[in-house]
N, C-alpha and C positions, 0 to 999 in steps of 0.2 A: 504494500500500500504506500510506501512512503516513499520508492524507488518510482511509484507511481506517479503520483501527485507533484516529487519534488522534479522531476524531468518532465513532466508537464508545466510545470511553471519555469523551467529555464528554456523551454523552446517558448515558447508564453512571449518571457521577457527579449527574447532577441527577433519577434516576428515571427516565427517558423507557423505557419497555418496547417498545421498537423494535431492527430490525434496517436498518443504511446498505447500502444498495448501490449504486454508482456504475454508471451504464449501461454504460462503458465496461470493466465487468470483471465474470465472468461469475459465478454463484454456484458453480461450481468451484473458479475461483484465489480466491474468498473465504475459503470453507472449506477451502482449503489452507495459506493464508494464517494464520489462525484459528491453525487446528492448529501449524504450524509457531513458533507465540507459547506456543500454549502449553507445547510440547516445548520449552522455552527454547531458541530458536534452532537446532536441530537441521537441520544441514546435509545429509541425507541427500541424494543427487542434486542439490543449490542447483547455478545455474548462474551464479555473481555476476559473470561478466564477467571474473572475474581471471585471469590467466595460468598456465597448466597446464607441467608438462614435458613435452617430448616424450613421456619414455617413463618407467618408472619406473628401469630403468637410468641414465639421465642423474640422476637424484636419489639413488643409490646411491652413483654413481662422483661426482657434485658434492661428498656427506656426507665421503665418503672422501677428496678430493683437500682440503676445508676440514680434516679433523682431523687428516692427518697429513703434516706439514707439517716447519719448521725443527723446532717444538717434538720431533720423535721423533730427528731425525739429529742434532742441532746442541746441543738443551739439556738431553736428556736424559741424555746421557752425560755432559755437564759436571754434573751435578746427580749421579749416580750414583759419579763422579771427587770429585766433595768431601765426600761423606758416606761413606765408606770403604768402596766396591764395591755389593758383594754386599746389605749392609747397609741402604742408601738402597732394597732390594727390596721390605722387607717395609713401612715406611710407604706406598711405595707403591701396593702391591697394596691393602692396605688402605683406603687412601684411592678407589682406585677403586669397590670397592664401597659403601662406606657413601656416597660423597660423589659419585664420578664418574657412573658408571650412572645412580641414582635421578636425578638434577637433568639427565640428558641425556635421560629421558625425560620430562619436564617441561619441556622447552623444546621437545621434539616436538611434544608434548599443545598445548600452546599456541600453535603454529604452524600448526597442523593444524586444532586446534578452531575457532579465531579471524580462519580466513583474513586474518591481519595480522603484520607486522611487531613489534620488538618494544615500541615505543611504545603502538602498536593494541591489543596482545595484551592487557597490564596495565590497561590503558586497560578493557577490555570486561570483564575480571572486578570491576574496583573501579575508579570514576574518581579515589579516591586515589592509585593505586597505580603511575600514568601515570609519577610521579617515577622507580619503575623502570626506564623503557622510554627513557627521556631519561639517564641516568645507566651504562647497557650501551651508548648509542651515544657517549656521550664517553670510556667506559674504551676502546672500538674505535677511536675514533677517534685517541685516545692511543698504541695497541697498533703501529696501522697506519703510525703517523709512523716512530716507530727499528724494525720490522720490514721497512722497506721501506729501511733504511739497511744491515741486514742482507744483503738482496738486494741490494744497490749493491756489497758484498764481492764475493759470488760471481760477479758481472758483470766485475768488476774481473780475479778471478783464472782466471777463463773464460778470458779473452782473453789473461792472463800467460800460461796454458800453451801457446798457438800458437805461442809463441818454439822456436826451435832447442833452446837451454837454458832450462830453465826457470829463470828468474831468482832465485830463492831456494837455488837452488844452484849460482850463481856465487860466485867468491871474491870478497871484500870488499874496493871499491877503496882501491889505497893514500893515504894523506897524509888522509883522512876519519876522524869525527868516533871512531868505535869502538877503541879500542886493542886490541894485535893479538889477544889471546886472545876478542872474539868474533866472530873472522873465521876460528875454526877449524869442524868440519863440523858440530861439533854444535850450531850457533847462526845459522847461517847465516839460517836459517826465522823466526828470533824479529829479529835486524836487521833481513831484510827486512819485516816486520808491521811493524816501529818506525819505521825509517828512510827506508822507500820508501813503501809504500803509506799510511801515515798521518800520515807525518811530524811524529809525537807532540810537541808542548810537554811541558815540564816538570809544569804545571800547570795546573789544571781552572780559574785567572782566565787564564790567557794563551791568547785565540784565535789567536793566530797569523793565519794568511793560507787563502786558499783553496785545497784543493788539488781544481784544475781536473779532476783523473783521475779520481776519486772523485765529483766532483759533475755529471759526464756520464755515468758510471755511475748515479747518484741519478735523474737525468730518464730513461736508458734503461727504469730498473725502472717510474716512475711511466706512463710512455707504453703499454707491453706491458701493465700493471694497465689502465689504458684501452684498450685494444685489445681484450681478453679482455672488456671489459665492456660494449661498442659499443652491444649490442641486450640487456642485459638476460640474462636465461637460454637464450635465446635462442642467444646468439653462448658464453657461459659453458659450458652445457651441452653444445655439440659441445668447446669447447677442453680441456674434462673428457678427452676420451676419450685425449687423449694426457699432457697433464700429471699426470693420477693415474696412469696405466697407467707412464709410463715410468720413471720413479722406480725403482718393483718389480722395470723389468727391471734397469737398472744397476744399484741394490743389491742385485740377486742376482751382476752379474758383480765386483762390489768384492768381495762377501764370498767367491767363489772364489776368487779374487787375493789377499783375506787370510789365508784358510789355509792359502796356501803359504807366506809367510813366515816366516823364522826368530823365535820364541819368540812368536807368534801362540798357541800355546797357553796360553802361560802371562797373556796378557794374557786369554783366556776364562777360565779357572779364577780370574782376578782378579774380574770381573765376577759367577762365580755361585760363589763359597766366600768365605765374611767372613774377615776375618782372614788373607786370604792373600800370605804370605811367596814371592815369586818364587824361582826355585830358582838363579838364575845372579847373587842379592845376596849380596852379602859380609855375615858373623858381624854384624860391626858395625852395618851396614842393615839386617839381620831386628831386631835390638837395640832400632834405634832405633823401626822400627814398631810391634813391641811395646807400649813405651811408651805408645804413638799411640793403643792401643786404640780402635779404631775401633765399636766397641759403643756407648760412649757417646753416639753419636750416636741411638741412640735414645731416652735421656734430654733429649734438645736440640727444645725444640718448634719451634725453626727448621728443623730436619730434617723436621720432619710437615707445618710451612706450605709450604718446599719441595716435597715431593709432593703437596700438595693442589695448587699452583699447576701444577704440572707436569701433574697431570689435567686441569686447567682448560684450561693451553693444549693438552694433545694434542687433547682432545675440541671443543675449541671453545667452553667455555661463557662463558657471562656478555659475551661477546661479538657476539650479536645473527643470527650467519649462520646456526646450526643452526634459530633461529624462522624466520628469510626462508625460509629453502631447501624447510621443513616446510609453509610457510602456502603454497607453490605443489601442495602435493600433492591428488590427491583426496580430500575429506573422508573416505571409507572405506576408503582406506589403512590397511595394517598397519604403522603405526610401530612398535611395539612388537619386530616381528621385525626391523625393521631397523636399530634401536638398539642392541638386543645383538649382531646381525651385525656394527654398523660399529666397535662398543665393545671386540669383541673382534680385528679387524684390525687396529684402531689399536695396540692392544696387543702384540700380535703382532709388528705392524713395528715397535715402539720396544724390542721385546726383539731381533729381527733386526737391526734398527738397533747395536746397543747391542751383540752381539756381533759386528759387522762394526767396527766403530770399535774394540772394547777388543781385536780381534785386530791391528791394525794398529799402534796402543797398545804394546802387549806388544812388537810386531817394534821399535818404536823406543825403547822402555825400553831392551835389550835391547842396543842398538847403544850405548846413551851407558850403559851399565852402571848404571844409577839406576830406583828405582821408579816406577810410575805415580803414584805420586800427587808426584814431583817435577817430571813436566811439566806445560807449559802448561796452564791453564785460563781459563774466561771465555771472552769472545770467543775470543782466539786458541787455545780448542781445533782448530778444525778448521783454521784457517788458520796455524795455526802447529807444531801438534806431526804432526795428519796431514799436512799439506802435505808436513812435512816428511819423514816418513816415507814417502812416496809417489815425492820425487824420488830416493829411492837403490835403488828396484825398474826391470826391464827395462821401456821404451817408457813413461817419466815420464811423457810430453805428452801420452796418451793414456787413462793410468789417471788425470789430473790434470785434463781437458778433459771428461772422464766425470765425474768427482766431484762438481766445481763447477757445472755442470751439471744435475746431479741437484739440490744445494742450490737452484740458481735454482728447478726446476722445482717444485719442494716449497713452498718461499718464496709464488712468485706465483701458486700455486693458493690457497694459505691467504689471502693478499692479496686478490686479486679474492674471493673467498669473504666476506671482512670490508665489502667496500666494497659488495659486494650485501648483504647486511642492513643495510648503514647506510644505503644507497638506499631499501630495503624499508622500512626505519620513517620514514624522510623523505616516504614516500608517504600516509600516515597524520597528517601535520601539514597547517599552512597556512604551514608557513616558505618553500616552495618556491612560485611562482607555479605553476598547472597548465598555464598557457599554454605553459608553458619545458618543450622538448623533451628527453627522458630524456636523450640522447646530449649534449647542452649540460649539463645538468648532473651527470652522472657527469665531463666535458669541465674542466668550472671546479673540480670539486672534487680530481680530478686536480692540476691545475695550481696551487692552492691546497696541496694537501698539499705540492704539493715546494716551491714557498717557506715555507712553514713548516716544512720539513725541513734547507732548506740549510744551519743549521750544524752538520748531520753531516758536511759535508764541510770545515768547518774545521778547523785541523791539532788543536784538543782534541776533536774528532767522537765521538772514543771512550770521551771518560768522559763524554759528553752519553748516549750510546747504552746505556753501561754505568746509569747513574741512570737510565733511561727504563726500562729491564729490569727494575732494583731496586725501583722505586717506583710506575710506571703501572697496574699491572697486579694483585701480587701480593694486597696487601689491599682493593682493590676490591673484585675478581674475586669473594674470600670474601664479601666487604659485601653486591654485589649478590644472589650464588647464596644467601645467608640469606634475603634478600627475599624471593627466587622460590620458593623450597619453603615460607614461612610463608603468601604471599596464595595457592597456589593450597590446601595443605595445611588453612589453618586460615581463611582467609577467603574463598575460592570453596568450598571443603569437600569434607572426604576423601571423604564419602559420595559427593556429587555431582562428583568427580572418577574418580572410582571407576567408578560408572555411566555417564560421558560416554566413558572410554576401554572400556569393554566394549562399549559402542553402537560403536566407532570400530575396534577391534582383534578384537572377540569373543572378548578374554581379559578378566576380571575380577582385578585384581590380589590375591595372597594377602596374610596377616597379616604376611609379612617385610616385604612392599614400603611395606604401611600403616604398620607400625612406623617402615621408615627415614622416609616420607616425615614421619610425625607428629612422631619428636622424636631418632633416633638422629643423623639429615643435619643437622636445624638445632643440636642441641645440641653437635656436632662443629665445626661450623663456628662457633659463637659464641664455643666452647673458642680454638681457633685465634685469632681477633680478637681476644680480649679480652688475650691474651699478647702479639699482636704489636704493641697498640698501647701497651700497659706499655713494653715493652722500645721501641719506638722512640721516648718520649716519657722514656725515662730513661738513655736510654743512646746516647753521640754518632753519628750515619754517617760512613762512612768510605768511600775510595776508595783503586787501586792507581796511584797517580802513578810517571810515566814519568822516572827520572832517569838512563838513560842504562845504558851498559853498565859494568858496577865488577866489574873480578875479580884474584883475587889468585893465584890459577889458573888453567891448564883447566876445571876441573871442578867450578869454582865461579863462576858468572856470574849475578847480581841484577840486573834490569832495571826493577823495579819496588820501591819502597816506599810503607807503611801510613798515609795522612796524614786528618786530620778533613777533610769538606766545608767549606767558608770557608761564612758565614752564607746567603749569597744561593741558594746548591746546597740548603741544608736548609730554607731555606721553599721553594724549587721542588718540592720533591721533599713536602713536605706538599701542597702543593697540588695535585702529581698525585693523589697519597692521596686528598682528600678531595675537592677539586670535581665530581668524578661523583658523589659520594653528596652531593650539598647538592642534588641536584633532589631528591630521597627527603621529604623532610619541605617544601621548599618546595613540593612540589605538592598534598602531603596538607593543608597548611595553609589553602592557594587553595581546595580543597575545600569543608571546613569553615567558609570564613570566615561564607556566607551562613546555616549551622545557627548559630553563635555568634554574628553580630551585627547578623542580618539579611538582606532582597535586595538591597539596595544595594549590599551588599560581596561580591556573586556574579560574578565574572571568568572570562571565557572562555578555557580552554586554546589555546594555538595549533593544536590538534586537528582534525583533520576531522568527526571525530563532533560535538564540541564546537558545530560550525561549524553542522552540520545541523539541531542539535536545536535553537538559539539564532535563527537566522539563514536560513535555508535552507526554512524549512517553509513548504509551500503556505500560501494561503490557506486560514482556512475556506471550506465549500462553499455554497453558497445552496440555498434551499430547492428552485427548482427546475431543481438539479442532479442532486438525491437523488432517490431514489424511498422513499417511508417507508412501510414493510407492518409488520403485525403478525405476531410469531412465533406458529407453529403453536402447537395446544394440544397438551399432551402426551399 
């Protein structure tokens, strides 16, 4: 085909009124051929060799099992917990439509259109624009390192609840470091986070030593991510049908078990009325919420970057799996229907989610007489406020065994989900030898991610884990998804994006969807950046340093205080910032070098395309190879 077309277009260009045909290919697949160049690549029926899913179920249940994930059980209540309930709803909701949806259907489009990955994908609308696609696999790559130190918890407390007693609600041995007021029951859950399982330093310079528990849970999570990934979608696609399914069931049986609990109501009516004052706080505590006015957080553009990020990660974007997952489907695939199917599921279970966790919330406000918003958050929401709430209900080990469980399962669908698109756009390079078999290298990168993860398992694991949360992810994510809606919106073009998803869906997008995609999504999201990088470049980062238990009461126990990053935490955390987005312009540059200063300064992408059109191409053909006829008269 390419010995084809490219000697037809050098007789083309020098005059020659001829038509090439190669013996070996018939004047059918020519003029299919033909045609299919001129339908800019129109994939109708194409058979490229690449890998299909089983069925279209396996790509529904894979969508689903990638977007909902920790992000809906694990961070979205904590997100919902520090912007004052109900409150952190309406950015939100918001943010999913102008920003979530549109750009989730654009990463379909792209996966779908491009039969590629997400290097591939940017790569075939603009070879500028390849910086994208390099830039979504280091923000993944980034994502995947403390996500999978996440899953290293829930492995950890999986196994805690097989005990007799659950160890976080044992009392606290005597003659040990906690003086006795937090060894009474309301603290029981935040010692053990501190003392046991993470055996917290003081401080984010002091690593401390290794803690062996946690960094054998670290290699369990990374081995099961390779296991699930053995054969590609292949082995992925069947592992789907339990990891997303099962989730559903046990968060339907938490959330029965949370509505029996005492003041479980009043932790939902926390979660969907702003401003709400639980009915069993004292004069004093309604007082001091008041105060607190929680409305203001809608004045706080950290509140809105919050939920943009929090769309990002339920949905998966900017993250590379929703294009892998899309570029296995058939090109005539109705993405379209099953982007607002899976858009609204996710959604769905980050609101079920969200009332199963703020009902549990509520039973354990409740018990220590104090609002929600005085416990735990961050990490130890789940591990330390429900844990704790969990072990003072009938068959602890079971409702606690179930939970953890469920987190894993969540965890390491979104996991493998990440490391198959990052697979998928490494297919699309020449980084990877082709000789090296898929399973060898999903194998090393495994084994590669967890020594570059092991100091999550040193005793400061947790505020590594906490920066990697803060900084890997949040203003990338936005950086990249601006990209992606301006190269395909304004440089592949609305018209002709437009047309290529009616050809693809046989729905033609209306004036809303053009609108968001033309300038309501990017203008939203430049608003966002342009704040968050004011404020982080004028304003110090901070962490919650672990100084021990201090109480002068019962009923007042500080385990943490507010201290600045020491210098070396604040340029790491710049440079998770920005080293994904430095492929963005170094690749547009490599581009253009040969328009601004010549061919001599024309460098080849580590690309496979790159590789083919450079490198790769047959010889021209000899004359008597061809056969040279004149074209019919018309």
């Amino acid at each position: 085909r390419i010995q084809i077309l490219f000697e037809h277009q050098r007789m083309a260009a020098n005059g020659t009124n001829t038509v090439i045909i190669n013996p070996v290919v018939t004047k059918e697949e020519y003029n299919a051929v033909e045609k299919n160049e001129k339908n800019d690549g129109d994939l109708e029926g194409a058979d490229d060799g690449r890998e299909r899913w089983g069925s279209e179920i396996e790509f529904i249940l894979s969508t689903i099992g990638s977007v909902v994930g920790l992000g809906n059980l694990w961070r979205f209540p904590i997100k919902v917990k520090e912007y004052g309930g109900a409150v952190f709803l309406i950015p939100y909701f918001t943010m999913l439509l102008i920003e979530g949806v549109p750009l989730f259907l654009v990463e379909m489009f792209i996966g779908q259109k491009f039969r590629a990955g997400c290097i591939g994908g940017f790569y075939k609308i603009h070879k500028a624009l390849s910086g994208i696609g390099f830039a979504t696999w280091m923000i993944a790559f980034y994502t995947n390192l403390y996500y999978n130190a996440i899953v290293m918890y829930t492995i950890y407390y999986f196994f805690a609840s097989m005990s007799k007693t659950l160890p976080w609600a044992k009392d606290c041995p005597e003659g040990e470091l906690p003086p006795e007021a937090c060894c009474n029951n309301n603290t029981k859950s935040q010692y053990y986070w501190y003392y046991k399982v993470n055996r917290l330093t003081n401080d984010i310079n002091d690593a401390g030593s290794f803690n062996w528990e946690l960094t054998l849970s670290l290699l369990a999570a990374w081995v099961t991510c390779f296991l699930c990934m053995l054969k590609g979608i292949k082995t992925s696609g069947k592992v789907v049908y339990v990891t997303a399914v099962f989730p559903f069931i046990a968060l339907l049986g938490l959330f029965i078990m949370s509505m029996t609990l005492d003041g479980s109501s009043e932790g939902v009516k926390y979660f969907f009325v702003p401003s709400y004052k639980m009915s069993f706080l004292s004069q004093a505590q309604k007082d001091a919420l008041d105060a607190e006015n929680p409305w203001k957080n809608l004045w706080n553009p950290y509140c809105w970057l919050e939920a943009a990020s929090q769309i990002f990660y339920s949905l998966s974007l900017g993250f590379g799996s929703c294009i892998a997952f899309a570029s296995y489907n058939d090109p005539k695939t109705n993405f379209y229907k099953h982007a607002i199917g899976v858009s609204i599921v996710n959604s769905l279970s980050s609101m079920f989610a969200g009332i199963t966790i703020f009902a549990i919330l509520g039973y354990s406000a409740k018990q220590n007489m104090a609002s929600i918003g005085s416990l735990s958050t961050g990490t130890g929401l789940a591990f330390i406020s429900v844990s704790e709430a969990i072990a003072k209900i009938p068959a602890p080990q079971l409702w606690s065994a179930l939970f953890f469980l469920m987190l894993f399962m969540l965890g390491i669908d979104s996991q493998f989900a990440g490391v198959e698109g990052m697979m998928t756009a490494l297919d699309d390079t020449t980084l990877i030898p082709k000789r090296l078999h898929r399973t060898a290298i999903i194998g090393g990168f495994c084994a590669f991610s967890f020594l570059i993860g092991l100091p999550f398992g040193m005793q400061n694991g947790e505020y590594l884990v906490t920066l990697f949360d803060n900084f890997s992810a949040n203003f990338p994510l936005m950086l990249v998804a601006f990209f992606e809606v301006i190269s395909i919106s304004w440089v592949y073009g609305i018209n002709r994006f437009c047309a290529d998803f009616k050809k693809m869906t046989g729905y033609y997008p209306n004036i809303i969807w053009r609108m968001l995609w033309l300038i309501i999504t990017p203008i939203s999201l430049l608003a966002i950046l342009l704040y968050t990088l004011v404020d982080q470049l004028t304003n110090p980062i901070k962490y919650e340093a672990f100084v021990g238990c201090k109480a002068s009461n019962l009923s007042n126990v500080n385990w943490t205080e507010e201290r600045n990053y020491p210098v070396w935490a604040w340029i790491f955390a710049f440079f998770l910032m920005f080293s994904s987005f430095l492929f963005i312009p170094i690749c547009a540059v490599i581009t253009f070098l040969p328009k601004w200063f010549g061919p001599n300064y024309d460098y080849t992408l580590p690309l496979v395309a790159e590789h083919e059109l450079k490198g790769l191409l047959p010889k021209p053909m000899k004359n008597d190879d061809v056969e040279m006829k004149e074209p019919a008269k018309a």
